[in-house]
Structure formats: structure tokens, C-alpha cells
LUMTORKOL-900599 format. One record per atom (N, C-alpha, C): atom name; residue number from 1; x, y, z. Coordinates in nm, 3 decimals. Atoms other than C-alpha are relative to their C-alpha. Last residue first. Example, Ala and Ser with C-alpha at 12.3 -4.5 7.8 and 13.67 -1.06 7.14 Angstrom:
<recs>
{atome N&num 2&east -0.082&north -0.119&up -0.006}
{atome CA&num 2&east 1.367&north -0.106&up 0.714}
{atome C&num 2&east -0.077&north 0.109&up 0.073}
{atome N&num 1&east 0.089&north -0.119&up 0.000}
{atome CA&num 1&east 1.230&north -0.450&up 0.780}
{atome C&num 1&east 0.090&north 0.120&up 0.000}
</recs>
This chain:
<recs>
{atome N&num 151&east 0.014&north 0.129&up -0.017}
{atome CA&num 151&east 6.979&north 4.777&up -0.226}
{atome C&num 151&east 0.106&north -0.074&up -0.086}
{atome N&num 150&east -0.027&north 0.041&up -0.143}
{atome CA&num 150&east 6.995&north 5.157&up -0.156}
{atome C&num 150&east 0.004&north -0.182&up -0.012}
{atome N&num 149&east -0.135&north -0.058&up -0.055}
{atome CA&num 149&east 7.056&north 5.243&up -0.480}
{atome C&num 149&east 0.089&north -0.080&up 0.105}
{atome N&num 148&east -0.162&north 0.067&up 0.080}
{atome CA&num 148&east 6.742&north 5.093&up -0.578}
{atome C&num 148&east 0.105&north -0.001&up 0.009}
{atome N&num 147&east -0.001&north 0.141&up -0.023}
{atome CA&num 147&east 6.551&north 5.208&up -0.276}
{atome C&num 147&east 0.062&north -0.095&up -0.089}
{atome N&num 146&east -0.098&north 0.011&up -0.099}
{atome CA&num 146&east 6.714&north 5.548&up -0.393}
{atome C&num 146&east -0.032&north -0.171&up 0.060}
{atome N&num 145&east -0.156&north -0.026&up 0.040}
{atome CA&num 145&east 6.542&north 5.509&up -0.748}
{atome C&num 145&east 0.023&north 0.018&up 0.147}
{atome N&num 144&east -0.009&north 0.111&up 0.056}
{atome CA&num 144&east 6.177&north 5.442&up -0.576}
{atome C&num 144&east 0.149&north -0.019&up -0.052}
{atome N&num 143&east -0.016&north 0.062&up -0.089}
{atome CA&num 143&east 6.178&north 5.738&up -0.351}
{atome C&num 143&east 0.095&north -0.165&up -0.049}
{atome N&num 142&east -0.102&north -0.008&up -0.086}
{atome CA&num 142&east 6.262&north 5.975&up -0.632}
{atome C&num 142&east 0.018&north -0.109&up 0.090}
{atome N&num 141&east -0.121&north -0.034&up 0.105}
{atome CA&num 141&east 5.972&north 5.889&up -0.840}
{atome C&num 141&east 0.109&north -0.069&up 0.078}
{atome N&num 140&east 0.049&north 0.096&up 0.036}
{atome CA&num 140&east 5.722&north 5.892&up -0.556}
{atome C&num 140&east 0.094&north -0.090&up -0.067}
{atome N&num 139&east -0.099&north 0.062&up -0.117}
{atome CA&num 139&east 5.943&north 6.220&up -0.439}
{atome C&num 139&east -0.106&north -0.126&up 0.019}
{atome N&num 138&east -0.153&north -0.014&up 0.050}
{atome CA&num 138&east 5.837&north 6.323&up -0.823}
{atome C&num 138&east 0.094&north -0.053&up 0.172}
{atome N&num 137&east -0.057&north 0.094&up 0.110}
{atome CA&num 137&east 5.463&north 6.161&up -0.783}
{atome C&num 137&east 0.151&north 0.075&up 0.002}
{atome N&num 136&east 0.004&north 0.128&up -0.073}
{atome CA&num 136&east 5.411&north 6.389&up -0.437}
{atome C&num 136&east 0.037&north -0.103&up -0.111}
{atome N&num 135&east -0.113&north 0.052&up -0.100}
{atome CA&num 135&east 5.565&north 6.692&up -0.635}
{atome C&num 135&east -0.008&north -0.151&up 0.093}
{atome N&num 134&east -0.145&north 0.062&up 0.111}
{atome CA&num 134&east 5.320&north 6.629&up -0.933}
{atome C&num 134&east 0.095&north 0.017&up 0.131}
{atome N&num 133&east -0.028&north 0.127&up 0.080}
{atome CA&num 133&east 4.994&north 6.572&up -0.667}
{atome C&num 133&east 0.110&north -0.012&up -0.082}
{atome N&num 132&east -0.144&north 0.099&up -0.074}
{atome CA&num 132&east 5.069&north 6.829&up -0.436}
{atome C&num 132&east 0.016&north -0.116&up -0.081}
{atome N&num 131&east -0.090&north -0.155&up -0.034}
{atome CA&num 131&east 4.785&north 7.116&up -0.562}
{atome C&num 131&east 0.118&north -0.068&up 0.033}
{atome N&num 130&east 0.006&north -0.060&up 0.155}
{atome CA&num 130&east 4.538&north 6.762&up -0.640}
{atome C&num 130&east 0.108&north 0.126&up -0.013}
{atome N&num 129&east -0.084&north 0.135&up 0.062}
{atome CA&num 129&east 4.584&north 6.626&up -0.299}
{atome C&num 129&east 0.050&north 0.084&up -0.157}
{atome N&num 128&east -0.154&north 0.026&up -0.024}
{atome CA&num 128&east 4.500&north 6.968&up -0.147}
{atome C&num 128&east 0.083&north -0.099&up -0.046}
{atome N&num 127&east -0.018&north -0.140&up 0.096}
{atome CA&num 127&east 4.196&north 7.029&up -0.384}
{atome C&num 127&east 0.124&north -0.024&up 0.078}
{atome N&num 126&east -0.029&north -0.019&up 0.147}
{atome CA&num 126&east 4.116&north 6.631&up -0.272}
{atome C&num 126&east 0.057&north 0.164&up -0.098}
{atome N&num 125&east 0.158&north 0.023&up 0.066}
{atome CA&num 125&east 4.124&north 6.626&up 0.127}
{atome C&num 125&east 0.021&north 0.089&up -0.181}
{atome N&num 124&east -0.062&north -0.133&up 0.033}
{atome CA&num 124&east 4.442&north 6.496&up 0.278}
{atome C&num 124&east -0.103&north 0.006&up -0.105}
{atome N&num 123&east 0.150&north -0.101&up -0.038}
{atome CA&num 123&east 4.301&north 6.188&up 0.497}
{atome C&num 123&east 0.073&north 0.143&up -0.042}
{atome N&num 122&east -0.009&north -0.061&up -0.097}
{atome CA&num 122&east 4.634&north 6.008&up 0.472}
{atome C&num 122&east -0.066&north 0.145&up 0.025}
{atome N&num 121&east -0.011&north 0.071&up -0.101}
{atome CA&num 121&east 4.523&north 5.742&up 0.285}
{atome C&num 121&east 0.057&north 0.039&up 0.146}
{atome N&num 120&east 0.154&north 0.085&up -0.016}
{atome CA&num 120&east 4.415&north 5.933&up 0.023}
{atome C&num 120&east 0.007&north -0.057&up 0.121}
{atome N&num 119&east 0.038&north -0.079&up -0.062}
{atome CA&num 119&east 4.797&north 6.096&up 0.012}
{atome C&num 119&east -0.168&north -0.001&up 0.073}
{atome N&num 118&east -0.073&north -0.031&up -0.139}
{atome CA&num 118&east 4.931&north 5.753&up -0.030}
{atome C&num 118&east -0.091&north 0.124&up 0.002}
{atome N&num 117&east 0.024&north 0.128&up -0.092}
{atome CA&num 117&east 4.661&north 5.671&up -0.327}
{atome C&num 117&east 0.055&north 0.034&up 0.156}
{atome N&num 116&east 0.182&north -0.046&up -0.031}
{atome CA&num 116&east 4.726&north 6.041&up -0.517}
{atome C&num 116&east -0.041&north -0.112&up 0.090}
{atome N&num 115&east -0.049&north -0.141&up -0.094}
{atome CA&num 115&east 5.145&north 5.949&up -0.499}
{atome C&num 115&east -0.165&north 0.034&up 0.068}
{atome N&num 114&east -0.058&north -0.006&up -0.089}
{atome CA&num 114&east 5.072&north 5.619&up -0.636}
{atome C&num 114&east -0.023&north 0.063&up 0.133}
{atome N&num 113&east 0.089&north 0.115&up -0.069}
{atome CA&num 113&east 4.868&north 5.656&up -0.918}
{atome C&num 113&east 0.000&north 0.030&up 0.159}
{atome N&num 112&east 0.103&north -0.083&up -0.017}
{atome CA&num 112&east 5.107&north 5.958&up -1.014}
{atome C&num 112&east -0.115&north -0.068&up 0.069}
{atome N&num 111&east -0.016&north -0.126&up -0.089}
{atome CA&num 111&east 5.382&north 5.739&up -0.969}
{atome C&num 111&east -0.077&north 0.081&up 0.046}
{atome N&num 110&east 0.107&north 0.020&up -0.126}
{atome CA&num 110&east 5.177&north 5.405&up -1.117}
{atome C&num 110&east 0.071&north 0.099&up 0.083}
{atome N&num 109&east 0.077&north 0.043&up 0.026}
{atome CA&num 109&east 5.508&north 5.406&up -1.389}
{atome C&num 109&east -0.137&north -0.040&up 0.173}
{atome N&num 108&east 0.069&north -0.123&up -0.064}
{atome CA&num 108&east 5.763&north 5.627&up -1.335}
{atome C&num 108&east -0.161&north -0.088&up 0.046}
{atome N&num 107&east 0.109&north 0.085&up 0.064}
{atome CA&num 107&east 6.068&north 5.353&up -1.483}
{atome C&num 107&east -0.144&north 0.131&up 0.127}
{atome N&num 106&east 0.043&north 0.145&up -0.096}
{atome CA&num 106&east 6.317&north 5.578&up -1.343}
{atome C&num 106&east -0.109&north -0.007&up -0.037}
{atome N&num 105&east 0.155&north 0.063&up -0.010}
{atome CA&num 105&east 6.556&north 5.773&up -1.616}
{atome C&num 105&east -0.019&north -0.118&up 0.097}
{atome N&num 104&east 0.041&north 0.101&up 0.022}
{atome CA&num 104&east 6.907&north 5.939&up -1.533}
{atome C&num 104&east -0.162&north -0.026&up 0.026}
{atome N&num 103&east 0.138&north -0.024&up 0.043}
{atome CA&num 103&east 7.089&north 6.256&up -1.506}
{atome C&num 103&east -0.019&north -0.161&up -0.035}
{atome N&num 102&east 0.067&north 0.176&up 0.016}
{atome CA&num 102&east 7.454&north 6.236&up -1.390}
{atome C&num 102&east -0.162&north 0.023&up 0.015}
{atome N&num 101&east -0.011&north 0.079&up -0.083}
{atome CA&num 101&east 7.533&north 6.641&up -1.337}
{atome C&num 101&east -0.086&north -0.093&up -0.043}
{atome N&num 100&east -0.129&north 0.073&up 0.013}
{atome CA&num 100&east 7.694&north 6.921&up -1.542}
{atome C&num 100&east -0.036&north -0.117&up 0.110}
{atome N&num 99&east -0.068&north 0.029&up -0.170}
{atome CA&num 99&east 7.383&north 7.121&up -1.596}
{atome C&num 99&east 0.043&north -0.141&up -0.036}
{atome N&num 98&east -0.031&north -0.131&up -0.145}
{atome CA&num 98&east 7.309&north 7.290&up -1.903}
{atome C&num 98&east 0.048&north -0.021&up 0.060}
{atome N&num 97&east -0.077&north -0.054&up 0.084}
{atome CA&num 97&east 7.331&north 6.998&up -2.213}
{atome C&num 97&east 0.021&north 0.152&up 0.111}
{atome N&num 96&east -0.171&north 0.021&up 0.013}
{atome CA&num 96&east 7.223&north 6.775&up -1.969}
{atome C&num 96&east 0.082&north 0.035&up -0.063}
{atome N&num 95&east -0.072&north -0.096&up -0.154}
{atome CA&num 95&east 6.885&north 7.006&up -1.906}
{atome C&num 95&east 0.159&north -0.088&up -0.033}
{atome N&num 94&east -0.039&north -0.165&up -0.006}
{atome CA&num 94&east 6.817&north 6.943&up -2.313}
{atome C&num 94&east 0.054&north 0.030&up 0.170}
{atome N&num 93&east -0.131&north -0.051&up 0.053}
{atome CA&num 93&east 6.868&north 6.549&up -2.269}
{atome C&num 93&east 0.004&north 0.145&up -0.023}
{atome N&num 92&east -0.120&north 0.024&up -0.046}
{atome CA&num 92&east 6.660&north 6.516&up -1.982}
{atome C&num 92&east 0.073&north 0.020&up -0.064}
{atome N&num 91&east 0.019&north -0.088&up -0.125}
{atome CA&num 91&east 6.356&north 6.704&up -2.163}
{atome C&num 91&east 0.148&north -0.032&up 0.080}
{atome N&num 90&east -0.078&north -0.164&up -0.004}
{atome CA&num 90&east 6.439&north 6.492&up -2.459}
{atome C&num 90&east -0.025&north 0.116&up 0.085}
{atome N&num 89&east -0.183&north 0.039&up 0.023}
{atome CA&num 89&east 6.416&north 6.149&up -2.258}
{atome C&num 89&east 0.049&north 0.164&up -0.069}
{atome N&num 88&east -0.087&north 0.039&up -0.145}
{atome CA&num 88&east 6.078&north 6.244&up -2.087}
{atome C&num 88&east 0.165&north 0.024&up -0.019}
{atome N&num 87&east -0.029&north -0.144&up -0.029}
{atome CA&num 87&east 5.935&north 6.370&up -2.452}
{atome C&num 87&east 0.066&north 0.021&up 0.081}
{atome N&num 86&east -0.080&north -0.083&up 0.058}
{atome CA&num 86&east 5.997&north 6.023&up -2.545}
{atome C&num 86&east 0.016&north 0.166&up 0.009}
{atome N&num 85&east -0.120&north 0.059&up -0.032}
{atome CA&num 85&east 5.830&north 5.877&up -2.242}
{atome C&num 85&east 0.081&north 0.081&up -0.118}
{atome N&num 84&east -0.075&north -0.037&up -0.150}
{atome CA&num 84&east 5.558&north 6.073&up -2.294}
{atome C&num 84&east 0.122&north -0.054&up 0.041}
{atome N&num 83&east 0.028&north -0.171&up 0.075}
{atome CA&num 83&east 5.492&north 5.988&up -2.693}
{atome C&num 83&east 0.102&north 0.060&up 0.123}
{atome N&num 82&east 0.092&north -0.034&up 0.040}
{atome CA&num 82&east 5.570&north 5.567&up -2.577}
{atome C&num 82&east -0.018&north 0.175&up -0.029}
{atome N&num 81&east 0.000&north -0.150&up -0.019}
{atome CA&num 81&east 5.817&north 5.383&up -2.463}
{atome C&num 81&east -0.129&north 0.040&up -0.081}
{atome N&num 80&east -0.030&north -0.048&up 0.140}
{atome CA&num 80&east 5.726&north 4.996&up -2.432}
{atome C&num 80&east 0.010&north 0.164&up 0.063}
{atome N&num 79&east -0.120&north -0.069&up -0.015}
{atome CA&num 79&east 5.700&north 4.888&up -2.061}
{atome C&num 79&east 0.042&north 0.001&up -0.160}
{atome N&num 78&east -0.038&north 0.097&up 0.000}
{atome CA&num 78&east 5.352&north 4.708&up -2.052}
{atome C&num 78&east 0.123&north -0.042&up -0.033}
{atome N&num 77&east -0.015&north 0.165&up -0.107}
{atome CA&num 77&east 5.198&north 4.917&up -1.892}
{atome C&num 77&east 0.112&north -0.096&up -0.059}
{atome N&num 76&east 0.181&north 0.042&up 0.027}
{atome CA&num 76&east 5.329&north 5.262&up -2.126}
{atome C&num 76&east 0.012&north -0.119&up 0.074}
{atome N&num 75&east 0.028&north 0.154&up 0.051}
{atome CA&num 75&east 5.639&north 5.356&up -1.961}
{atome C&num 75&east -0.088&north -0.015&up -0.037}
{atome N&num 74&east 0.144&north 0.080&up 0.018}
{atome CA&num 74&east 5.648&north 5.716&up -1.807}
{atome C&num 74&east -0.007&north -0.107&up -0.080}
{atome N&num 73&east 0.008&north 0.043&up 0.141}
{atome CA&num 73&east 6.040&north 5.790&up -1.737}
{atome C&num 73&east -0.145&north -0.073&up -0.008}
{atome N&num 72&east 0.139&north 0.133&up 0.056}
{atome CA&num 72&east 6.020&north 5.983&up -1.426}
{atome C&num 72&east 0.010&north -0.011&up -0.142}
{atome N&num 71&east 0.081&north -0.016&up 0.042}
{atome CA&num 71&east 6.396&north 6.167&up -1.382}
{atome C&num 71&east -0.152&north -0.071&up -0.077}
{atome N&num 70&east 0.068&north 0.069&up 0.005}
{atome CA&num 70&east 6.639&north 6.153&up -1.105}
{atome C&num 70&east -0.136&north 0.051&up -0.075}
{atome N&num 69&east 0.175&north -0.045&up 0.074}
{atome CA&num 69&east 6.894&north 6.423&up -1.143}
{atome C&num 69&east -0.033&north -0.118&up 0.002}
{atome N&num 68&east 0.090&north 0.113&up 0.109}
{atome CA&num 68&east 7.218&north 6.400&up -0.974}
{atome C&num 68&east -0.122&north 0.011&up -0.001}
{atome N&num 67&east -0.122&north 0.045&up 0.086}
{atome CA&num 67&east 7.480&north 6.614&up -0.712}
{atome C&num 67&east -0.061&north -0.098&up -0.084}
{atome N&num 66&east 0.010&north 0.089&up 0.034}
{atome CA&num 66&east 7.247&north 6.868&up -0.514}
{atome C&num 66&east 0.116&north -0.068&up -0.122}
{atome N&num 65&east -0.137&north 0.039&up -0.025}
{atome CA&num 65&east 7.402&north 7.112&up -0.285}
{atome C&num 65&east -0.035&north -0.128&up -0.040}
{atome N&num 64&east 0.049&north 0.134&up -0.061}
{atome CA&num 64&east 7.056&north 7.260&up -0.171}
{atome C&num 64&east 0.129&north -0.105&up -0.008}
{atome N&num 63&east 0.035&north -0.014&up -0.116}
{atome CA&num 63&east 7.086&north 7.601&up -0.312}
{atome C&num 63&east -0.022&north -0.129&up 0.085}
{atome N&num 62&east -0.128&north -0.090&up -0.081}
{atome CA&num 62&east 7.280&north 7.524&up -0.605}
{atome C&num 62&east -0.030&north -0.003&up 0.175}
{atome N&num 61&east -0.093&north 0.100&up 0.027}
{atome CA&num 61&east 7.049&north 7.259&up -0.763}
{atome C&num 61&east 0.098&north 0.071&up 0.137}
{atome N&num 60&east 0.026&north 0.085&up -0.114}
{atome CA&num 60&east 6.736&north 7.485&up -0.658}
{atome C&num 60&east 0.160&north -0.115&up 0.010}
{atome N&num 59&east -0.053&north -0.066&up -0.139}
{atome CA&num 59&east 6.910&north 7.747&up -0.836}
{atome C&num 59&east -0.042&north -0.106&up 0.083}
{atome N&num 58&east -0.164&north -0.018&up -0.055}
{atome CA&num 58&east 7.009&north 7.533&up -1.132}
{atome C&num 58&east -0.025&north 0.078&up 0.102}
{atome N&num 57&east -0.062&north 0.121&up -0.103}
{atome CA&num 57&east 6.660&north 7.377&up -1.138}
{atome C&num 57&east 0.134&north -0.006&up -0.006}
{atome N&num 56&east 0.060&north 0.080&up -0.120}
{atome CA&num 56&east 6.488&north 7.652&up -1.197}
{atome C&num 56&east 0.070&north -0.054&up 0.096}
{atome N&num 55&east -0.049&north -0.087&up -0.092}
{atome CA&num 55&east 6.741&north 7.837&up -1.485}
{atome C&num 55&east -0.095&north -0.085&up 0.171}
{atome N&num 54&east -0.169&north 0.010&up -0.037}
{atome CA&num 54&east 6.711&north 7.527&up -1.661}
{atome C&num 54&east 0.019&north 0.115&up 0.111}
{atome N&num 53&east 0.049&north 0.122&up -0.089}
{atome CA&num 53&east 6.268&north 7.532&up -1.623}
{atome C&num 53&east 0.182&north -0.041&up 0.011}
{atome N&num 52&east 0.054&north -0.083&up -0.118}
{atome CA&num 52&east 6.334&north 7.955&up -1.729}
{atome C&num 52&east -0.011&north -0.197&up 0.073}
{atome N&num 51&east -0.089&north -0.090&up -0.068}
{atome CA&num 51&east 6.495&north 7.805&up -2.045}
{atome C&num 51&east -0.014&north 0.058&up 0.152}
{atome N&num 50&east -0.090&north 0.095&up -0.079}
{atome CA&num 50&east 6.279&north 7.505&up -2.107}
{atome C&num 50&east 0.130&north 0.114&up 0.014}
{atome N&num 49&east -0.113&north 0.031&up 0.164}
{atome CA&num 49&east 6.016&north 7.750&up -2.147}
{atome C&num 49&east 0.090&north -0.050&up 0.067}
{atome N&num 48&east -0.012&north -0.111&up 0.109}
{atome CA&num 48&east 5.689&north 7.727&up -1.938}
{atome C&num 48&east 0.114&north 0.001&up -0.108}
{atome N&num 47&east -0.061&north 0.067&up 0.108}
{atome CA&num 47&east 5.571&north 7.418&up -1.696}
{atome C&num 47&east 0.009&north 0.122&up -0.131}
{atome N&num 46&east 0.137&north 0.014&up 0.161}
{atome CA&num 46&east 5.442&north 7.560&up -1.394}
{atome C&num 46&east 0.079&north 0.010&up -0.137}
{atome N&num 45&east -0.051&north -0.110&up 0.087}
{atome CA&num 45&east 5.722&north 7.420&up -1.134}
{atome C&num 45&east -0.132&north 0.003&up -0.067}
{atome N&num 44&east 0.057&north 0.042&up 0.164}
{atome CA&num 44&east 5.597&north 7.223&up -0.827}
{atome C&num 44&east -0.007&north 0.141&up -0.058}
{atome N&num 43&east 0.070&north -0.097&up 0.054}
{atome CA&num 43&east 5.813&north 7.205&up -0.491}
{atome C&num 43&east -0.103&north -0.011&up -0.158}
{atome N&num 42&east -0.076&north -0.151&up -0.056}
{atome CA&num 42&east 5.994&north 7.004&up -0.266}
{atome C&num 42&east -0.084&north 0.091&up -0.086}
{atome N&num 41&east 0.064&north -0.086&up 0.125}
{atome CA&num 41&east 5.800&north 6.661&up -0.215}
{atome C&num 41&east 0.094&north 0.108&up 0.043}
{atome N&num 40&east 0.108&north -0.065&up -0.056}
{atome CA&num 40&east 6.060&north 6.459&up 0.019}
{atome C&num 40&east -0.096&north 0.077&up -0.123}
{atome N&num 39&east 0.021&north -0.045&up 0.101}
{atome CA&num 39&east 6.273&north 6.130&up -0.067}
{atome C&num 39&east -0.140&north 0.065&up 0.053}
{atome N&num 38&east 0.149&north -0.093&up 0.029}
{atome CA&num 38&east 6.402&north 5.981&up 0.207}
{atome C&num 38&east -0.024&north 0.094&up -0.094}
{atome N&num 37&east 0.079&north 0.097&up -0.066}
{atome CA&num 37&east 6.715&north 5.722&up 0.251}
{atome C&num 37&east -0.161&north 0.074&up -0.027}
{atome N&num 36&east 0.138&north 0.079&up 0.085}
{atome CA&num 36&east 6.943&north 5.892&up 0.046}
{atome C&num 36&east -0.114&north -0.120&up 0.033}
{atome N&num 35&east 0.010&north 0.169&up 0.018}
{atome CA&num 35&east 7.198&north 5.957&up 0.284}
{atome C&num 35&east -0.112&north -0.065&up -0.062}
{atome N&num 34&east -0.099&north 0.062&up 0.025}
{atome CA&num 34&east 7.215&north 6.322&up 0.213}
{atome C&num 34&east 0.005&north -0.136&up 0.005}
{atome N&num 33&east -0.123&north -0.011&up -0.107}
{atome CA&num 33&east 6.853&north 6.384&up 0.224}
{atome C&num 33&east 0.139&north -0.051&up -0.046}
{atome N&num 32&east -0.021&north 0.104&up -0.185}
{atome CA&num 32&east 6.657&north 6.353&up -0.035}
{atome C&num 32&east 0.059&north 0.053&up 0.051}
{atome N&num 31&east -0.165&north -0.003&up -0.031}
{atome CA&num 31&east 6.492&north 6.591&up -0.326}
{atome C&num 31&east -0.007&north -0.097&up 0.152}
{atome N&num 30&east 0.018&north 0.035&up -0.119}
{atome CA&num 30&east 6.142&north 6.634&up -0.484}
{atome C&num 30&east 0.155&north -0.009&up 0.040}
{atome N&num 29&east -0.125&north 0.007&up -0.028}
{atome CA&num 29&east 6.022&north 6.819&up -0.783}
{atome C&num 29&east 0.034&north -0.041&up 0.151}
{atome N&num 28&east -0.041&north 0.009&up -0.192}
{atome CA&num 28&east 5.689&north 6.820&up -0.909}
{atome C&num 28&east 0.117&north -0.023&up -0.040}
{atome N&num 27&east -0.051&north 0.102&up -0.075}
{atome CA&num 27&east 5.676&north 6.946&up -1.304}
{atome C&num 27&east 0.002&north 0.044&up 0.165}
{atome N&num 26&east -0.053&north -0.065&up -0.125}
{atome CA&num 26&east 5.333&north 7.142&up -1.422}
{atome C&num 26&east 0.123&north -0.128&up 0.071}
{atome N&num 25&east 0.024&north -0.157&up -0.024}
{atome CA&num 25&east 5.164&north 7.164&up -1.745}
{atome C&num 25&east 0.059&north 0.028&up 0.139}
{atome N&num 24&east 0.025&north -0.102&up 0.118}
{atome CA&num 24&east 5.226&north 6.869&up -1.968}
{atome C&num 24&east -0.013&north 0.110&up 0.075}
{atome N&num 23&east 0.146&north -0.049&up 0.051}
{atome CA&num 23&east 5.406&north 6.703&up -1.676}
{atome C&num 23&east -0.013&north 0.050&up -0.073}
{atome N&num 22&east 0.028&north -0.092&up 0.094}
{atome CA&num 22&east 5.784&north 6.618&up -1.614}
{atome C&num 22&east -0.141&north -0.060&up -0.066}
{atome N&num 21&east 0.129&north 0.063&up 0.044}
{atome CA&num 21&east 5.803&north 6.412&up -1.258}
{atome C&num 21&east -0.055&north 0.119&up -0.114}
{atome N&num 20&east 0.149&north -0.109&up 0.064}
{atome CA&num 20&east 6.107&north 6.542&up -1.108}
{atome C&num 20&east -0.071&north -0.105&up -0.096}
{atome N&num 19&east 0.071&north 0.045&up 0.070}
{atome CA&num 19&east 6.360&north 6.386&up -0.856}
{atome C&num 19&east -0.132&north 0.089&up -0.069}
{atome N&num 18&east 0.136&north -0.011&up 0.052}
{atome CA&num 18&east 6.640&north 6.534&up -0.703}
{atome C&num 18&east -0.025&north -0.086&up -0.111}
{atome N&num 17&east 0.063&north -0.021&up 0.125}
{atome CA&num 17&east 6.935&north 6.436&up -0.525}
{atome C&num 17&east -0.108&north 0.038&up -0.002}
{atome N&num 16&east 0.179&north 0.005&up 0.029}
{atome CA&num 16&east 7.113&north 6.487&up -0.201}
{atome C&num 16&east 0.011&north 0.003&up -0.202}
{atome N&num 15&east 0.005&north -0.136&up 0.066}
{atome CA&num 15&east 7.489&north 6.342&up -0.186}
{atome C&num 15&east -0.146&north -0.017&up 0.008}
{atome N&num 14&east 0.153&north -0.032&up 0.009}
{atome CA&num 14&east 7.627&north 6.023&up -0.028}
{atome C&num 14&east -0.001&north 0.125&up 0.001}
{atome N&num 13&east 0.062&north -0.013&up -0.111}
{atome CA&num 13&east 7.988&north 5.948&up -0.139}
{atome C&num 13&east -0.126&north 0.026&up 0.002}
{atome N&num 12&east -0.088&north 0.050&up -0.122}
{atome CA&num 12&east 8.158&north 5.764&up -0.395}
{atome C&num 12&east -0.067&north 0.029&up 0.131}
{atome N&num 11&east 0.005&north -0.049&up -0.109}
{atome CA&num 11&east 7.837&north 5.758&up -0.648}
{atome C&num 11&east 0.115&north -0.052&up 0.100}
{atome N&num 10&east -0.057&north -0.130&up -0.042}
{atome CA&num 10&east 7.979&north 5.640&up -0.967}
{atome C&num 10&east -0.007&north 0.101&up 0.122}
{atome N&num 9&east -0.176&north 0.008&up 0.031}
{atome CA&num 9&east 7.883&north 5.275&up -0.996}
{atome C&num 9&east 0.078&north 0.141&up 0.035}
{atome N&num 8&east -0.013&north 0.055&up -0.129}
{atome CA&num 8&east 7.499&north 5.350&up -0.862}
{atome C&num 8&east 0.128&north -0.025&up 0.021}
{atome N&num 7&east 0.004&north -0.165&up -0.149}
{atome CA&num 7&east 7.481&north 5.641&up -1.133}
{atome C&num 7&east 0.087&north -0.098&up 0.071}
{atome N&num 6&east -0.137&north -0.103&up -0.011}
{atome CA&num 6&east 7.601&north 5.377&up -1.380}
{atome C&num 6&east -0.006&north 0.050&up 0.084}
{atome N&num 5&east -0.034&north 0.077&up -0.043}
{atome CA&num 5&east 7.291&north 5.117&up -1.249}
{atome C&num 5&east 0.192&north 0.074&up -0.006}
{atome N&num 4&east -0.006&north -0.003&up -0.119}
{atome CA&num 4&east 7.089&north 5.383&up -1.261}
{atome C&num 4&east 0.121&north -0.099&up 0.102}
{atome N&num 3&east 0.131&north 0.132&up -0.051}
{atome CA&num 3&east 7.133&north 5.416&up -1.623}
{atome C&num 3&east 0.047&north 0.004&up 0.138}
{atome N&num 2&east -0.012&north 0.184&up -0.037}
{atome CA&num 2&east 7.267&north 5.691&up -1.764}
{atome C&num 2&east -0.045&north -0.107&up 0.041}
{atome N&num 1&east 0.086&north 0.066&up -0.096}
{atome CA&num 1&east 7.223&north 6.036&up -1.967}
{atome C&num 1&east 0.057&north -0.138&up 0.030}
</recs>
């Protein structure tokens, strides 16, 4: 795993990524565009064996022609790690032992907040917020790491 600030050293050209937001029962998953300017919801996994969640996100990897993992690192407030955050880091380190691509933690923190607030605000009525809520936190996620990138 690296720090964003490696990724940002190693990216020569612009490539899509994904972002996921690992839940106790269901990761969102979100991905950009090649010029990493937008970060979209793409789908939400139901959280089962980390074999079937590798096989996942090597077809979506494939099918989409992604080149780096962006992954929510939950922070407790006051940025200590904490239970979730350590489950965060070995979740990233079992998929980097599968897939051969720059994996890195983004501070996650008010993602889920976040993601449920924006969709509030765009009159999307609660059983639909709630059914979008981990992909809207993982291109929440996502968004936040490319505005890093990007700056």
C-alpha cells in the first residue's frame, strides 16, 4: 500500500480509478473518468468472502481499464485509527496480495455523512438514499483523493 502522495509521484498518465467505501455489510464502489476530474457511484457489493469481493473487483477492474484503488480509511474525529480503520488497512492489504495495482488509503471521514447530505439536497427520497448510500460515500471517497491529485 501507499500514500497518495506516492500514487501522485507515479501516475505518468491519466487512468480511471476506483474508489470503495468497505462496510460491515455492503461495499459502494465508484470510479472516474480518465482525467480524473469526476468521481461517479458505480455499484454496491454485498459484503461476503474476501474471495468472491477479489474476484469483484478484478472484473470490474478489467472491464473498465482501471489502473489504482482508492480506499476509505475511517478515522475516528479526531484522526486516531481505530477497529474500522484497522479492518480498512487489512481489507487493502488482502486485495494487494491479488491485484497488481497502487492501492492507497483516503482519510473517509464525514463520507457517509456526506454522501446522505448531497443526496438530501437533491430531493432523492430516503429508501432511495439509503439503497445508494455506500456507492454515493465511495465516489464521496473517490472524489476527495482526485481533488488531491488534482491540486
Amino acid at each position: 500500500m501507499i500514500t497518495l502522495e506516492e500514487f501522485k509521484k507515479k501516475q505518468l498518465d491519466r487512468c480511471r480509478l476506483i474508489g470503495l467505501d468497505l462496510g460491515s455489510k455492503r461495499i459502494g464502489v465508484s470510479i472516474c473518468d480518465e482525467k480524473q476530474l469526476i468521481a461517479t457511484p458505480f455499484k454496491t457489493i454485498e459484503r461476503s468472502s474476501s474471495k468472491d469481493l477479489i474476484n469483484e473487483l478484478q472484473n470490474i477492474i478489467k472491464d473498465n481499464n482501471i489502473k489504482g484503488i482508492i480506499v476509505g480509511n475511517p478515522l475516528n474525529m479526531d484522526g486516531s485509527s481505530g477497529s474500522s480503520a484497522q479492518s480498512a488497512k487489512d481489507i487493502s492489504d488482502n486485495i494487494s496480495r491479488s491485484i497488481d495495482l497502487p492501492i492507497c488509503l483516503w482519510d473517509e471521514r464525514l463520507s457517509t455523512v456526506g454522501a446522505f447530505n448531497l443526496s438530501s439536497q437533491l430531493d432523492v427520497n430516503v429508501s432511495k438514499r439509503e439503497k445508494k448510500i455506500d456507492e454515493n460515500a465511495a465516489a464521496f471517497i473517490l472524489q476527495g483523493a482526485l481533488d488531491f491529485l488534482n491540486n
